[in-house]
GUDORO-625352 format. One record per residue (C-alpha): residue number from 1; residue in three letters; x, y, z. Coordinates in steps of 0.1 Angstrom, whole numbers. Each point is the difference from the previous one (the first is absolute). Layout:
<recs>
<rec pagu="NUM" lovo="Ala" c1="X" c2="Y" c3="Z"/>
...
</recs>
This chain:
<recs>
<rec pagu="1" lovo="Unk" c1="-200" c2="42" c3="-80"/>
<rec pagu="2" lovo="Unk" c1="13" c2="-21" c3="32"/>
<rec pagu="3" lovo="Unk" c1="-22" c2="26" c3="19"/>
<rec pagu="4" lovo="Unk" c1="-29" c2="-8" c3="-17"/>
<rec pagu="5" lovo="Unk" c1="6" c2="-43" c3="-2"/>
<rec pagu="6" lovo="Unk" c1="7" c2="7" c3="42"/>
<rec pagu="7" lovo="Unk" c1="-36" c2="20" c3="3"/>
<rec pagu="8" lovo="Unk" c1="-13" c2="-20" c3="-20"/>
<rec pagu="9" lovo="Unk" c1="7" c2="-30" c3="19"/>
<rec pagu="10" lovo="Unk" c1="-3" c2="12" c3="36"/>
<rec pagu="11" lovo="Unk" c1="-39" c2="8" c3="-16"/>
<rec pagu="12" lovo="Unk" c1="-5" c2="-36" c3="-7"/>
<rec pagu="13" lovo="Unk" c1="9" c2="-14" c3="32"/>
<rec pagu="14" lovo="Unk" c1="-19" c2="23" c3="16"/>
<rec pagu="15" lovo="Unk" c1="-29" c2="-9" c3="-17"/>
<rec pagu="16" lovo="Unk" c1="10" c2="-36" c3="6"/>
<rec pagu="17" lovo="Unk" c1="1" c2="5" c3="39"/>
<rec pagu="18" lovo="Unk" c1="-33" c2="17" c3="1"/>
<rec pagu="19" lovo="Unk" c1="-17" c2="-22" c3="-19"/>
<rec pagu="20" lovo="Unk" c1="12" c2="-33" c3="20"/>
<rec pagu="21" lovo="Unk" c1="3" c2="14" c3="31"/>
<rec pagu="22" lovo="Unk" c1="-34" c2="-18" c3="13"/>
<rec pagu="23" lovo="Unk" c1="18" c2="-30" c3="-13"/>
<rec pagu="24" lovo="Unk" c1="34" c2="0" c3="14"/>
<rec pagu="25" lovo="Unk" c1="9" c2="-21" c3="33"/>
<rec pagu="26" lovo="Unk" c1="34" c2="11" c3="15"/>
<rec pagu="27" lovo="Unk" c1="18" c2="-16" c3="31"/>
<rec pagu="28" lovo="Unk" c1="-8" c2="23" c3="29"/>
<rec pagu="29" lovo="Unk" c1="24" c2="-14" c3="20"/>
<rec pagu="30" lovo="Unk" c1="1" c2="-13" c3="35"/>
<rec pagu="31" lovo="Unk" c1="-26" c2="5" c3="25"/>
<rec pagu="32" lovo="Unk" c1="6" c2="3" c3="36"/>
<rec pagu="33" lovo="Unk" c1="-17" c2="-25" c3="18"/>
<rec pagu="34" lovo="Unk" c1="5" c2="4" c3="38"/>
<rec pagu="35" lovo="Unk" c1="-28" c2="11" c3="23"/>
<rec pagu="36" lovo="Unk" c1="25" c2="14" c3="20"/>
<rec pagu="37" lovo="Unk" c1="-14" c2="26" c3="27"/>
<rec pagu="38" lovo="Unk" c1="20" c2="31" c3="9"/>
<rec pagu="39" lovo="Unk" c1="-18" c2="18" c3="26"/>
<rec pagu="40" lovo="Unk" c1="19" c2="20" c3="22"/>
<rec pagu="41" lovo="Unk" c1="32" c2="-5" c3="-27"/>
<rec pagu="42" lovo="Unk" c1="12" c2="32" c3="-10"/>
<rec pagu="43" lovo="Unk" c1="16" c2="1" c3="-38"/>
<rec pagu="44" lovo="Unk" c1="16" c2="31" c3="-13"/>
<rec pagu="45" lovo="Unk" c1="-4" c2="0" c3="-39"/>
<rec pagu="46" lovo="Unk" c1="23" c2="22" c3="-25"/>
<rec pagu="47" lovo="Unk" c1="-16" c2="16" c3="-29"/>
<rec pagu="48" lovo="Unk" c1="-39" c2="-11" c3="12"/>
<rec pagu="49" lovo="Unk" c1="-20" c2="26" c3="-20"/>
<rec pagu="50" lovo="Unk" c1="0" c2="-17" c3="-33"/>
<rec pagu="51" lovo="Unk" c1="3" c2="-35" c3="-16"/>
<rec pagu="52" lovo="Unk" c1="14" c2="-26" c3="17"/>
<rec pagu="53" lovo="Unk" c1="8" c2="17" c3="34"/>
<rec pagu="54" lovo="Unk" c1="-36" c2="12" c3="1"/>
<rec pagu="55" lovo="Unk" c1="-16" c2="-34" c3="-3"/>
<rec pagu="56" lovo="Unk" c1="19" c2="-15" c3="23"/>
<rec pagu="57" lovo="Unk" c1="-6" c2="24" c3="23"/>
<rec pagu="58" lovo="Unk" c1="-35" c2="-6" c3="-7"/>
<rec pagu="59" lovo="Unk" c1="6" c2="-37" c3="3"/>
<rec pagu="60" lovo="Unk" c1="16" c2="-1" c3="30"/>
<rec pagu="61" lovo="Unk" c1="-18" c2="25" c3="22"/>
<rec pagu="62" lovo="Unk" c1="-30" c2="-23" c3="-8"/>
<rec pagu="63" lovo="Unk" c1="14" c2="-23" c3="15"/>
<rec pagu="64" lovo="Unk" c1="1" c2="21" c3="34"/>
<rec pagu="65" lovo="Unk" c1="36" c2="16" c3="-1"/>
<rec pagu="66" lovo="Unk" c1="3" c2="36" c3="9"/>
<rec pagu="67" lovo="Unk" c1="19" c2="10" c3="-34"/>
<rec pagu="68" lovo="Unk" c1="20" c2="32" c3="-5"/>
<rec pagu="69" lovo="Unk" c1="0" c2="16" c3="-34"/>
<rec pagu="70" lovo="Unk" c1="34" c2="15" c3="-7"/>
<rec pagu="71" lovo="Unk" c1="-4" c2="24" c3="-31"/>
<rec pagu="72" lovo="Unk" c1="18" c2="27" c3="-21"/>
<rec pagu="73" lovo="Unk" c1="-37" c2="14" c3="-5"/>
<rec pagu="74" lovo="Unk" c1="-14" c2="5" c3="29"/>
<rec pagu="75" lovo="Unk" c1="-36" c2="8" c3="-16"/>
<rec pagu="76" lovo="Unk" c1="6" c2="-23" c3="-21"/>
<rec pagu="77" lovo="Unk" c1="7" c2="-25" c3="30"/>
<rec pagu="78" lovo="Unk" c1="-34" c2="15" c3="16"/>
<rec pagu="79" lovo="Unk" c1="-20" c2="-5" c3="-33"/>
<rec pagu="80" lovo="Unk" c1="13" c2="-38" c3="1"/>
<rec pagu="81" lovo="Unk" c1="-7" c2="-6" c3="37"/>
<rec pagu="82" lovo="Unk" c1="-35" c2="15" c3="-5"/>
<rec pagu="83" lovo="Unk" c1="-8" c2="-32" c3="-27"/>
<rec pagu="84" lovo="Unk" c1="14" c2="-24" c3="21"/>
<rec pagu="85" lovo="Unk" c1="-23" c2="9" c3="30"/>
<rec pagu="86" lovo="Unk" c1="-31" c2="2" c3="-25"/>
<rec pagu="87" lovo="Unk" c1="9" c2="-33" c3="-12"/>
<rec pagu="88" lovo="Unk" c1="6" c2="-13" c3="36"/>
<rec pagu="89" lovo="Unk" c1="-15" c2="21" c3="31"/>
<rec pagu="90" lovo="Unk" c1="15" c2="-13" c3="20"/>
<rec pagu="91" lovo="Unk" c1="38" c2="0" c3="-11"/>
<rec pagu="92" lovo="Unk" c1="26" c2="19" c3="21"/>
<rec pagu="93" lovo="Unk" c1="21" c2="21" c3="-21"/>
<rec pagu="94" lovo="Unk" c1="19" c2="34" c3="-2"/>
<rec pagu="95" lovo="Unk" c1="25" c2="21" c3="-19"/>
<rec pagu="96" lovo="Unk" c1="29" c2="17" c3="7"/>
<rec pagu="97" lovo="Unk" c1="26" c2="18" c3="-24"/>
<rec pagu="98" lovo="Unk" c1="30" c2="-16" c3="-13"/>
<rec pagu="99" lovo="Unk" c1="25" c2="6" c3="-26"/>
<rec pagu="100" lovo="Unk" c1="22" c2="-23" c3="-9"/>
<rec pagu="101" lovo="Unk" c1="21" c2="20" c3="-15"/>
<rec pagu="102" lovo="Unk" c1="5" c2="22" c3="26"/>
<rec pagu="103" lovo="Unk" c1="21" c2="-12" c3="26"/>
<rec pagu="104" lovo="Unk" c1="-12" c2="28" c3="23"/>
<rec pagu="105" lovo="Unk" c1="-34" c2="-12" c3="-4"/>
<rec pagu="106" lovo="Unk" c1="7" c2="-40" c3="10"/>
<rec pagu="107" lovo="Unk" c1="16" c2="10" c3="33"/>
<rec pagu="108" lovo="Unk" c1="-25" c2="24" c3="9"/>
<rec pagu="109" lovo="Unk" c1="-27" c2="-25" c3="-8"/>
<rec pagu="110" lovo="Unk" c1="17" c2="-30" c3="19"/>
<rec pagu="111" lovo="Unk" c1="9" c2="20" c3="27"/>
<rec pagu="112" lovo="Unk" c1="-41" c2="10" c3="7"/>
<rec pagu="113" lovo="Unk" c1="-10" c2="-37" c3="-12"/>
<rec pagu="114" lovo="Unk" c1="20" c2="-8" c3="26"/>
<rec pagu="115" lovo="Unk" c1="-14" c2="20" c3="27"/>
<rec pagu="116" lovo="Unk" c1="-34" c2="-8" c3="-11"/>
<rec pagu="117" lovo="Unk" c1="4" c2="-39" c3="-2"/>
<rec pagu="118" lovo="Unk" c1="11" c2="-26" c3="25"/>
<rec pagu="119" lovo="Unk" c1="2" c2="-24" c3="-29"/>
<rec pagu="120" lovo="Unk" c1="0" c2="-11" c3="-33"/>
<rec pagu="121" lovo="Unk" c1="-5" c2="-34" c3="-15"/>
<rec pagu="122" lovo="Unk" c1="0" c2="10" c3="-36"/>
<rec pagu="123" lovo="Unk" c1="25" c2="24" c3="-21"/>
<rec pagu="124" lovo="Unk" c1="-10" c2="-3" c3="-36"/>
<rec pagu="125" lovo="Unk" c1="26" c2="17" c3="-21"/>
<rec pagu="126" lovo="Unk" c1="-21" c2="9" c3="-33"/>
<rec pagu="127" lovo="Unk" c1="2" c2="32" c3="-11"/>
<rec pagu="128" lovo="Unk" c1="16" c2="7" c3="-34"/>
<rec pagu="129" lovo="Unk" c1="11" c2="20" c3="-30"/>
<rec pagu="130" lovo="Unk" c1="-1" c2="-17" c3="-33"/>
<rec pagu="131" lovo="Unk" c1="22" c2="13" c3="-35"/>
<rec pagu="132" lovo="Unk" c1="6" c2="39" c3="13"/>
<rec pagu="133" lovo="Unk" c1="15" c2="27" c3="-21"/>
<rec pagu="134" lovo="Unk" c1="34" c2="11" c3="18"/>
<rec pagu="135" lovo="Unk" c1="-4" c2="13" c3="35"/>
<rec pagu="136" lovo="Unk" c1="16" c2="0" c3="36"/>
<rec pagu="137" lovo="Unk" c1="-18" c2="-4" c3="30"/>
<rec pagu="138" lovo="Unk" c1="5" c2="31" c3="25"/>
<rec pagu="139" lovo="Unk" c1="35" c2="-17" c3="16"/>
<rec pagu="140" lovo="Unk" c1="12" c2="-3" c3="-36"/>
<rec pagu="141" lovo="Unk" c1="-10" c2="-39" c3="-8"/>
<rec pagu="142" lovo="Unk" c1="-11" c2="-11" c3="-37"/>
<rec pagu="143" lovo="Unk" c1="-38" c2="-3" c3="10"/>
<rec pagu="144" lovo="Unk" c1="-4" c2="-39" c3="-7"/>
<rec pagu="145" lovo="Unk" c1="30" c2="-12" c3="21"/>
<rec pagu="146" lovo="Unk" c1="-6" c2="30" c3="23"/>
<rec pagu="147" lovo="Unk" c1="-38" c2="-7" c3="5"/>
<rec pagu="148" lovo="Unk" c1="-7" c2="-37" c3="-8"/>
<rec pagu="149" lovo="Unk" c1="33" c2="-11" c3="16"/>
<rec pagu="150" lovo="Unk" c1="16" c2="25" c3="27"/>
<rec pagu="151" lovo="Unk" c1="-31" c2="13" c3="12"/>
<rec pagu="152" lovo="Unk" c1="-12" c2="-33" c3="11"/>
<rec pagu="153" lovo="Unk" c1="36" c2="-8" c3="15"/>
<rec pagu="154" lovo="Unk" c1="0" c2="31" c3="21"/>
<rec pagu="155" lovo="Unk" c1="-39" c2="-4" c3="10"/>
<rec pagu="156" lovo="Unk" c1="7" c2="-38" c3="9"/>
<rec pagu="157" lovo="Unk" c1="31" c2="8" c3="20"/>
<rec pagu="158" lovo="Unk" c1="-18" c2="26" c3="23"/>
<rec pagu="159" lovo="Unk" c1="-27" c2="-27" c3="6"/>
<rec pagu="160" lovo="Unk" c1="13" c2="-30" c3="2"/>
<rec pagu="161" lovo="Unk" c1="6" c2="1" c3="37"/>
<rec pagu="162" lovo="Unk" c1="-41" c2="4" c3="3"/>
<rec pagu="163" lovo="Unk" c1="-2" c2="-29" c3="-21"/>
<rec pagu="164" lovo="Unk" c1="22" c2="-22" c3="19"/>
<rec pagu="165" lovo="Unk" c1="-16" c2="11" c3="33"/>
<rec pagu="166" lovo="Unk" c1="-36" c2="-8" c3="-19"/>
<rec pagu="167" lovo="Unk" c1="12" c2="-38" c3="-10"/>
<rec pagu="168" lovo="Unk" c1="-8" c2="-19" c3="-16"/>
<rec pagu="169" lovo="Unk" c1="0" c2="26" c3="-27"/>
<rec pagu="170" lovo="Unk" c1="0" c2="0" c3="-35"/>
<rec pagu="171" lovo="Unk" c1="21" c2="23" c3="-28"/>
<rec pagu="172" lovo="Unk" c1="-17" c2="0" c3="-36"/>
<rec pagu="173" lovo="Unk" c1="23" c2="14" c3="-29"/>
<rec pagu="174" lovo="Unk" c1="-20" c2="9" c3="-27"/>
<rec pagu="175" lovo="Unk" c1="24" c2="-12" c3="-29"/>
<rec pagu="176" lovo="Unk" c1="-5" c2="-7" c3="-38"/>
<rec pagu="177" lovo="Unk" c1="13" c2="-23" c3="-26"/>
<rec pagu="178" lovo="Unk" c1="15" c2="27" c3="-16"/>
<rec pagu="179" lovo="Unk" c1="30" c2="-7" c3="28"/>
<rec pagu="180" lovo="Unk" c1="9" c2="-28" c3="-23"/>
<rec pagu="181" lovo="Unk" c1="11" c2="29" c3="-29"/>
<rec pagu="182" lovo="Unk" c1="17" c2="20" c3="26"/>
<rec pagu="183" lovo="Unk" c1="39" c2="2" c3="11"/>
<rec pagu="184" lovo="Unk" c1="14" c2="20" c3="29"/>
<rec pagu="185" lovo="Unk" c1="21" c2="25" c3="-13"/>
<rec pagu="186" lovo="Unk" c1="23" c2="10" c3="27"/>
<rec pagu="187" lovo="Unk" c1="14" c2="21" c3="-17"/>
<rec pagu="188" lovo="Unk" c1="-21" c2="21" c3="-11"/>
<rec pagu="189" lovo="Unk" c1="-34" c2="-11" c3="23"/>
<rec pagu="190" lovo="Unk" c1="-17" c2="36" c3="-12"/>
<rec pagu="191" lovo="Unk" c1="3" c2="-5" c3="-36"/>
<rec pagu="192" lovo="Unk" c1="23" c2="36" c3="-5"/>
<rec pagu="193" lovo="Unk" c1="21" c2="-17" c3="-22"/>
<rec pagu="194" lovo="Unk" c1="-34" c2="-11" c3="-22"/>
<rec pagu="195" lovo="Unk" c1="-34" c2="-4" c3="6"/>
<rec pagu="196" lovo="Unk" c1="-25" c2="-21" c3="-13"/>
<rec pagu="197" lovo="Unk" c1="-33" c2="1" c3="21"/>
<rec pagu="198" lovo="Unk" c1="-3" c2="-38" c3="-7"/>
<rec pagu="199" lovo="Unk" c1="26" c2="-13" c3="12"/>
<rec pagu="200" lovo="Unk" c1="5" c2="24" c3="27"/>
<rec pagu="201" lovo="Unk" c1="-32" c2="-16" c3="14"/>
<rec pagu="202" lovo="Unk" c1="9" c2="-35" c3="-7"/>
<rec pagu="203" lovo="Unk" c1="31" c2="6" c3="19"/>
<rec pagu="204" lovo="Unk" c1="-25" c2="13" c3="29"/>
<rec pagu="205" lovo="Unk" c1="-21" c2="-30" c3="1"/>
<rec pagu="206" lovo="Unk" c1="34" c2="-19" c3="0"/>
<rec pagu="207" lovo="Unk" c1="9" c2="17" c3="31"/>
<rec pagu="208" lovo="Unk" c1="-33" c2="-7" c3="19"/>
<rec pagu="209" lovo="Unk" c1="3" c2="-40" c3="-7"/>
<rec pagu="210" lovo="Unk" c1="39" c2="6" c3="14"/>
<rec pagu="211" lovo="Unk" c1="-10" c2="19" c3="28"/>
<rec pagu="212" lovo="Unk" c1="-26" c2="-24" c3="9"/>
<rec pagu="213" lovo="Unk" c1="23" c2="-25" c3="3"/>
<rec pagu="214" lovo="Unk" c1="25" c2="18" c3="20"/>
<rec pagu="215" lovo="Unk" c1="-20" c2="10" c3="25"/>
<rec pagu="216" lovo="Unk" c1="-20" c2="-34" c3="7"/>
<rec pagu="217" lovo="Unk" c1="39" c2="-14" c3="4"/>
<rec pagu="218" lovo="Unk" c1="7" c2="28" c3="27"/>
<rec pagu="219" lovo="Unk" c1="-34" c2="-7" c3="16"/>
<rec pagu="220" lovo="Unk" c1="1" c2="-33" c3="3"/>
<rec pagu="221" lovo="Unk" c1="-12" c2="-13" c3="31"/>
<rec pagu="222" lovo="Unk" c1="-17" c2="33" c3="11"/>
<rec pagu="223" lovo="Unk" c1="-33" c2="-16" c3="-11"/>
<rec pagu="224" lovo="Unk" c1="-5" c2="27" c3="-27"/>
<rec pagu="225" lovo="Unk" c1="1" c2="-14" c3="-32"/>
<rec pagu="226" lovo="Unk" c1="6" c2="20" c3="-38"/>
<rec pagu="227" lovo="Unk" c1="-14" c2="-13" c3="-31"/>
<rec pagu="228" lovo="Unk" c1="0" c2="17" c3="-35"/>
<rec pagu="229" lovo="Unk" c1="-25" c2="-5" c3="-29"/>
<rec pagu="230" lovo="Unk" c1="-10" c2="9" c3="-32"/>
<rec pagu="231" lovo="Unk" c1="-38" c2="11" c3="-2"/>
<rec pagu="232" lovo="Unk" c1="0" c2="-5" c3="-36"/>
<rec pagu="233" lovo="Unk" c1="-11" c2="23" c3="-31"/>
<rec pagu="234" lovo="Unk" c1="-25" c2="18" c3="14"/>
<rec pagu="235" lovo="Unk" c1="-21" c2="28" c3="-15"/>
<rec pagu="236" lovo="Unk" c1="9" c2="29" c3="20"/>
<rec pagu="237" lovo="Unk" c1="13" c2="38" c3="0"/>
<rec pagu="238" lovo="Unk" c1="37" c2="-12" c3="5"/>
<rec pagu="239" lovo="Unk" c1="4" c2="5" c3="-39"/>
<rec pagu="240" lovo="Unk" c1="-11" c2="37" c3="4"/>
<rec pagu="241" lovo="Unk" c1="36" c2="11" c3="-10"/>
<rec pagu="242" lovo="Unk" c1="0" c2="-18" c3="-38"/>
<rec pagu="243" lovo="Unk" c1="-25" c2="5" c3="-24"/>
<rec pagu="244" lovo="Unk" c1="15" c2="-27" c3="-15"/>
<rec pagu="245" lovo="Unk" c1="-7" c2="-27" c3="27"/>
<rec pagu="246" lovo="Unk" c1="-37" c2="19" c3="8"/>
<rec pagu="247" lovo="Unk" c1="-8" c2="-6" c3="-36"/>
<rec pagu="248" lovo="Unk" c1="11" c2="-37" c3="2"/>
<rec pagu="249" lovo="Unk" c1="-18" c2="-6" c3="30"/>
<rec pagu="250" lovo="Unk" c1="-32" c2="15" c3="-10"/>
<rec pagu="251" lovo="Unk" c1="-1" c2="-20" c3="-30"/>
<rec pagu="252" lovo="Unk" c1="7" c2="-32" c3="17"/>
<rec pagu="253" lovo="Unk" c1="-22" c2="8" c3="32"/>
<rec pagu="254" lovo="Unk" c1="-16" c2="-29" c3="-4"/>
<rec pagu="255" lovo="Unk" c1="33" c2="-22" c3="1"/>
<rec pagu="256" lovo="Unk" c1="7" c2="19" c3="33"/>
<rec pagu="257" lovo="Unk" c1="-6" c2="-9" c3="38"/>
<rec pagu="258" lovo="Unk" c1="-25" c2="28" c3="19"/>
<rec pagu="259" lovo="Unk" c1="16" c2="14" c3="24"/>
<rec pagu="260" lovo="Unk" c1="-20" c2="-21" c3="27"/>
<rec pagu="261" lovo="Unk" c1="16" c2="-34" c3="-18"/>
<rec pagu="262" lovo="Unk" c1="34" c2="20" c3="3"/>
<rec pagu="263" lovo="Unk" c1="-1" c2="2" c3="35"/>
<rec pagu="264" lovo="Unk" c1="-7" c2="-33" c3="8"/>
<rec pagu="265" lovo="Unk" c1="35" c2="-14" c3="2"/>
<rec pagu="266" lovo="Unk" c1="8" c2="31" c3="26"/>
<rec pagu="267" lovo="Unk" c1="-32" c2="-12" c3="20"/>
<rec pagu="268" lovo="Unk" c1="12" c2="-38" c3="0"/>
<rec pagu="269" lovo="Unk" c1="33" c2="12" c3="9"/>
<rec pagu="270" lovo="Unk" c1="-10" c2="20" c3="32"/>
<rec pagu="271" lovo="Unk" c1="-28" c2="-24" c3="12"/>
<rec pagu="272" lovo="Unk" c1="5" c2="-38" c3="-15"/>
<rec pagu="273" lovo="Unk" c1="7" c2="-22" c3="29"/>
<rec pagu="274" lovo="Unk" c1="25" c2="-24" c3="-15"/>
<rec pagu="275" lovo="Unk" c1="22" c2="30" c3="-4"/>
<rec pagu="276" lovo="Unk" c1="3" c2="9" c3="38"/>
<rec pagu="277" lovo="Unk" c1="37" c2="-12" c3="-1"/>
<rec pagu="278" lovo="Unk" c1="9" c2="6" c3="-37"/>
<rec pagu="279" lovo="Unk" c1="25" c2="24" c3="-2"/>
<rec pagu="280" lovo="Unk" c1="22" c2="8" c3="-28"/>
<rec pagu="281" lovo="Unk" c1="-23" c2="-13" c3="-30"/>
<rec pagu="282" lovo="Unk" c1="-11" c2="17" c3="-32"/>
<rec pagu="283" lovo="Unk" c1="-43" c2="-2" c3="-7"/>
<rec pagu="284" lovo="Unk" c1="-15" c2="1" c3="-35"/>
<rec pagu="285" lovo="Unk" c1="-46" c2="-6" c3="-1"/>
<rec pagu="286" lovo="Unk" c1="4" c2="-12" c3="38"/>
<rec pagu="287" lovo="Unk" c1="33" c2="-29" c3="-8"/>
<rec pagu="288" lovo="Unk" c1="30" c2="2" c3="0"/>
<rec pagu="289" lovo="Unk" c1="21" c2="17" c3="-27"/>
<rec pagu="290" lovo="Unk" c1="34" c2="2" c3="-19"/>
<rec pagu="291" lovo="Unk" c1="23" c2="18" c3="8"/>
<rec pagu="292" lovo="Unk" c1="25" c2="9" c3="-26"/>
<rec pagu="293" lovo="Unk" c1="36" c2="-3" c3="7"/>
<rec pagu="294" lovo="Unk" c1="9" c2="33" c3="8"/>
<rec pagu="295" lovo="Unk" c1="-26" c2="-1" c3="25"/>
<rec pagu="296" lovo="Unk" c1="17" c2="-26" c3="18"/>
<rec pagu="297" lovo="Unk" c1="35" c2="14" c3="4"/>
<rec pagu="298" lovo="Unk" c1="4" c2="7" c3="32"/>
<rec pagu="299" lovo="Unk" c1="33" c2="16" c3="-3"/>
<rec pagu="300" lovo="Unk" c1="-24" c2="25" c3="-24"/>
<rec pagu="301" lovo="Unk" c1="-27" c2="2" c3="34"/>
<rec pagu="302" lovo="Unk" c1="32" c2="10" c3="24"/>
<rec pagu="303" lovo="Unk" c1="14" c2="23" c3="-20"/>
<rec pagu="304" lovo="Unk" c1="-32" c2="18" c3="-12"/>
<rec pagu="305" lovo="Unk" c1="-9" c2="3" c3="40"/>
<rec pagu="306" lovo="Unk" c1="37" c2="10" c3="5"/>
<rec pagu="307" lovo="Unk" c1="-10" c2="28" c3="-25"/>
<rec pagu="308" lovo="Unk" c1="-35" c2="7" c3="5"/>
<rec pagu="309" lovo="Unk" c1="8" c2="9" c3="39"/>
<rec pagu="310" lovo="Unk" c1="32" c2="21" c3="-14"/>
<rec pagu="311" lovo="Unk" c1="-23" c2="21" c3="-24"/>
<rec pagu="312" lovo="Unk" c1="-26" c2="6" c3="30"/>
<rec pagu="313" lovo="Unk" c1="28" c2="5" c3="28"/>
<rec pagu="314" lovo="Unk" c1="-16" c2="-27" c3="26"/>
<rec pagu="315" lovo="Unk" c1="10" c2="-26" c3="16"/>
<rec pagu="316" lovo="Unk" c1="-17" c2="-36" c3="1"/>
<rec pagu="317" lovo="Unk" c1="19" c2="-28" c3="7"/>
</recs>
């Protein structure tokens, strides 16, 4: 009976949706306005084959930087840099393999990034994984705090010397508003104990906004500056992992930013002018953002880069 009252009523607002569709306006969110040139800016983006990461790679090598693709996929990655020069000839872009959630992979890919470029102006920490079943990354890391969070720790650690010698640079963290459901469980930071694929990615997102933050206060005055943002709810492949959230998002598609509307707080973040000394600050449709109190702690940031560096054996004081 409730099975057929809950068909029965996902029917009805799908029919709803299709049939207003053509009728419903939806805030799209904030629109990068700078005119900002790049050329001869290098930007290295995370996770550019798809979604976000892929328009703003798109958006940004437009506007005459040399961009560097860094993907899982590599074909994938190929496939994406192929539509990008289509849709702009003249855009500089290439691909190169990286998994995050490999640590083997990161420092073989920084160390020929870094023998390949004398600079780089841009590090835009996107990449992702959204609601996964169970799994470890290959040096034994649940996936999201292994890939959303520690991967992009170890990656920005092995660059962040190019960065400084690059300045004035700029560190985008890719972040959510999920990081205001999230906790840091210390004890227990790869969900053994339990595992609930939704918070273990709030508590992710949580750790970008706290990582953000603790690195801008280490870099201060090296004229590299760190800013975190949500991109909004943005129609993409991140919900791959839960029919649940697909089905949701596909039914409210038209309540949902494209993926070119999603990237526009990561553009504003790498390129808006007024932010060339902002450092430290949370972004949400190209303004500033809350940040909820666990984000703020930065007891929380020390400890989590105490721990973070611990987990990964480095160094980075």
């Amino acid at each position: 009976m409730w099975l057929f009252i809950f068909l029965a009523g996902l029917a009805v607002v799908t029919l709803l949706v299709v049939l207003f569709a053509p009728h419903i306006r939806y805030a799209a969110g904030g629109v990068c306005m700078s005119a900002a040139c790049l050329d001869g800016k290098i930007v290295l983006i995370t996770g550019a084959n798809t979604g976000i990461g892929k328009e703003t790679a798109l958006d940004l090598a437009t506007r005459g930087a040399r961009v560097v693709m860094a993907c899982r996929d590599v074909e994938k990655g190929e496939r994406a840099a192929a539509s990008i020069r289509a849709a702009s000839p003249e855009a500089q872009v290439e691909v190169r393999e990286l998994d995050l959630a490999d640590t083997s992979s990161i420092r073989s890919f920084a160390q020929q990034f870094l023998q390949d470029f004398p600079q780089l102006h841009v590090l835009i920490n996107n990449a992702g994984v959204m609601m996964c079943p169970y799994t470890k990354t290959i040096d034994g890391f649940e996936m999201h705090i292994g890939v959303n969070h520690l991967g992009h720790f170890l990656l920005t650690s092995l660059l962040v010397g190019l960065l400084k010698r690059s300045a004035p640079a700029r560190i985008v963290v890719v972040s959510s508003l999920a990081h205001n459901f999230g906790w840091i469980r210390f004890h227990d930071l790869h969900s053994q104990g339990s595992y609930n694929s939704g918070l273990a990615y709030c508590q992710s997102k949580l750790a970008n906004v706290l990582f953000a933050r603790e690195l801008a206060r280490r870099l201060k005055g090296s004229n590299v500056t760190v800013n975190s943002l949500h991109p909004g709810t943005v129609n993409s492949d991140l919900t791959r992992h839960s029919t649940l959230m697909m089905i949701m998002f596909s039914l409210l598609s038209v309540f949902l930013k494209t993926p070119r509307e999603g990237a526009q707080t990561s553009i504003y973040c790498a390129v808006a002018e007024e932010l060339h000394s902002i450092s430290g600050k949370h972004f949400s449709d190209c303004t500033p953002a809350f940040v909820a109190p666990q984000g703020r702690s930065e007891e929380t940031a020390r400890r989590l880069w105490d721990a973070s560096c611990e987990l990964l054996g480095i160094q980075w004081d």
